[in-house]
N, C-alpha and C positions, 0 to 999 in steps of 0.2 A: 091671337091668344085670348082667353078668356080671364076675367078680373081673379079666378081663384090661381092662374097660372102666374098672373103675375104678382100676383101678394108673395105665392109658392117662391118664384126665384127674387121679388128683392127680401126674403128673408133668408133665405139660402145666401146671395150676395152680404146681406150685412153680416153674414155668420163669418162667410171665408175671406174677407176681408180684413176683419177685425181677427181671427183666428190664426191668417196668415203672418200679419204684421204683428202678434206675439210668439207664434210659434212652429206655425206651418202645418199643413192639414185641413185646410180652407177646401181643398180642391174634393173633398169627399163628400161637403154638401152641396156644392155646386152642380158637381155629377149625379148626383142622386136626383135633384130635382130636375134636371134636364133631361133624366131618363123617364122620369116618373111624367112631365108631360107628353113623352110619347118620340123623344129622339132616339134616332139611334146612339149605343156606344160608340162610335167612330164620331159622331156630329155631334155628340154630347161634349165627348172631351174634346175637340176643334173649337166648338162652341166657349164652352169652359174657358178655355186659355184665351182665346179672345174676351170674354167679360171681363178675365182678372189681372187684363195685359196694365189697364191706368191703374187699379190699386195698388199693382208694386212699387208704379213710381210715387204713387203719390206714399206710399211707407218709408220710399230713399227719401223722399224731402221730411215725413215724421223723423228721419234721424240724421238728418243734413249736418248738425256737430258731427257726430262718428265718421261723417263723408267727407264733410271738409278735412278732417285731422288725418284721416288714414289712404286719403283717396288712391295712394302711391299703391298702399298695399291692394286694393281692390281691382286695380287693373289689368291683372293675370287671370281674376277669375271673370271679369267682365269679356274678355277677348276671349275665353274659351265658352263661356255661355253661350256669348252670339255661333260660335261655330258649332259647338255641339248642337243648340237646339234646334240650327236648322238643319242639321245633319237628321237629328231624332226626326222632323216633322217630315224629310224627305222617306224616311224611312216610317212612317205611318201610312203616307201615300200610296205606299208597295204591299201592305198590306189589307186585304181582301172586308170587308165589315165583319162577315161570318167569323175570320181567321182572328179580330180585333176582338171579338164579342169574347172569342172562347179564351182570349187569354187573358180580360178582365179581371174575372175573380181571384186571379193567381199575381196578380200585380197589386189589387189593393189589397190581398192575405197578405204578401212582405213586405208592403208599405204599415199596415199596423200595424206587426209585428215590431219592424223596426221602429218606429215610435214608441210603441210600447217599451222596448229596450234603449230607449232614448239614454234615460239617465245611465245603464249600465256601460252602455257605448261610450260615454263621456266620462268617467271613473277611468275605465280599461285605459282609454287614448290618454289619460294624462301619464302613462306608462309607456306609452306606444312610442318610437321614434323610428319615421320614416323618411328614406331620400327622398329631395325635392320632385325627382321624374316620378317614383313612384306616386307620392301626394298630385302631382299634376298630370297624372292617367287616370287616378280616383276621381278627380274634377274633369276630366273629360267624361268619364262614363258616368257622372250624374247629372252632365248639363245633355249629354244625349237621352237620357233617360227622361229628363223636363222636355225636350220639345216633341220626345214622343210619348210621352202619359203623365200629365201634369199631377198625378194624385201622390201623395208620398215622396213629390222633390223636395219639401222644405224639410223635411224629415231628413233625407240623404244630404242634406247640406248641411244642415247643423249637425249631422255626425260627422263629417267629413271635414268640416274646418275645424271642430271640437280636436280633430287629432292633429291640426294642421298648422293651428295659432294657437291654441291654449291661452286663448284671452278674456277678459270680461265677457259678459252672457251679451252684452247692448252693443259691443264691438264684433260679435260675429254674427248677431241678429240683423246688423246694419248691414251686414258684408253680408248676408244669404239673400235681403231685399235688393239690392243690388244686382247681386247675380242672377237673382229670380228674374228681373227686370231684363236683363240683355237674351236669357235663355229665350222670353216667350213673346222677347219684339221681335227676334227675329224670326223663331217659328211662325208667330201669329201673321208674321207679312205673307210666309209662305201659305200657310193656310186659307189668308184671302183671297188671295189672289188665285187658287187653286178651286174656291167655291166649298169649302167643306162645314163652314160653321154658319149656324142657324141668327142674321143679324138679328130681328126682333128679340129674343131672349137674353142672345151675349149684349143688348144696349140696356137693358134691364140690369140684367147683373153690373154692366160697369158703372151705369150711377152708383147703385147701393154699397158695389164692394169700394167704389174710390172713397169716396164720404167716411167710410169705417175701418178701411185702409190706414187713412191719415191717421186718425184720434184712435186706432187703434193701439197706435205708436204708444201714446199717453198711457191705455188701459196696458202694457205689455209692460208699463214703470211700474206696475202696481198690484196687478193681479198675480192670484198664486198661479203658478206654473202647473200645480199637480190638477188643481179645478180642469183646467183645460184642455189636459195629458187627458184624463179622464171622458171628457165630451167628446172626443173626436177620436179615442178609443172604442166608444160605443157606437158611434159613427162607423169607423172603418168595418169593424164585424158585424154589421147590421149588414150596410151593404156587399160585401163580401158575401155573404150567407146569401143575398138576395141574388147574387149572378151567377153562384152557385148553383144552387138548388132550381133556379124557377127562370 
């Protein structure tokens, strides 16, 4: 790699780290710069989830209170994390690069979208009441959906526990880091061990993202919410437009 590629992904990594562990949506600059020096889409997001496999944990320990107090509650979606994600990465595997490539831009279009619609998802769900099996089919098809295309899971988690626990915002931010955490340990073991992700750049991104991971925690007590809705709304349709079009 060259000195501009790696400046390229650890500011990419300090973005989605820090992004991730307030809000989810980390995974849009990650990819963008893994493509842009020259990965494929399939190796990009491989690559990806492997870089931002330590910042999740290190965001469970930025909210180690909310883990310690609820841990009881977190344990339904950490068991179906680890099986969904590695369900999704098994099922990455069967898909072709060309076949990955062409369904990109349609997975980060309703991944912004849903962000975008973040706050209206979360209004509606405080109206919503669903049975437990329904709510834990919803958490299976999101944590399948993380270990096979990491862009737009924190987005589908916090709408999905938004309807799920109707708890404080740092009680279900702590419960997505978590989840995120078992989705993409277990994906990312598959992925290694399968050869798919590019190490040189996923060791780049994992210093920058852990580092911003953590104290992201801090910046997530503090920062407006709509700042950041905003930055990785223009993120998601930049890139979307980009796998689009060209």
């Amino acid at each position: 790699m060259t000195l501009f590629e790696c400046l390229l992904l650890l500011i990419a990594g300090t973005c989605a780290g820090a992004i991730n562990a307030v809000a989810g949506g980390g995974t849009f600059f990650t990819f963008a710069a893994l493509t842009a020096i020259g990965l494929t889409p399939l190796a990009a997001n491989a690559t990806s989830a492997v870089g931002l496999a330590l910042a999740n944990l290190a965001s469970v320990f930025g909210y180690l209170p909310e883990v310690r107090a609820h841990y009881r509650r977190y344990l339904g979606l950490s068991i179906l994390g680890a099986i969904g994600g590695g369900l999704g990465a098994i099922l990455l595997t069967q898909t072709s690069p060309d076949g990955f490539k062409a369904l990109v831009p349609y997975f980060l279009g309703v991944a912004t979208v849903l962000f975008a619609a973040a706050p209206a998802i979360r209004r509606m769900s405080n109206r919503a009441t669903l049975s437990p099996l329904v709510v834990r089919i919803m958490e299976t098809c999101v944590s399948i959906y993380g270990g096979y295309f990491g862009a737009g899971m924190g987005v589908m988690m916090l709408a999905s526990l938004s309807i799920s626990e109707r708890d404080d915002f740092h009680f279900i931010n702590a419960a997505k880091n978590v989840w995120s955490f078992f989705i993409q340990t277990f994906s990312v073991l598959l992925f290694i061990i399968w050869g798919l992700a590019a190490w040189k750049p996923a060791l780049v991104i994992m210093v920058a993202s852990s580092l911003s991971g953590y104290f992201g925690v801090a910046l997530a007590r503090r920062i407006s919410q709509s700042l950041i809705r905003i930055v990785v709304i223009i993120a998601g349709v930049a890139l979307t437009l980009r796998f689009l079009l060209f």
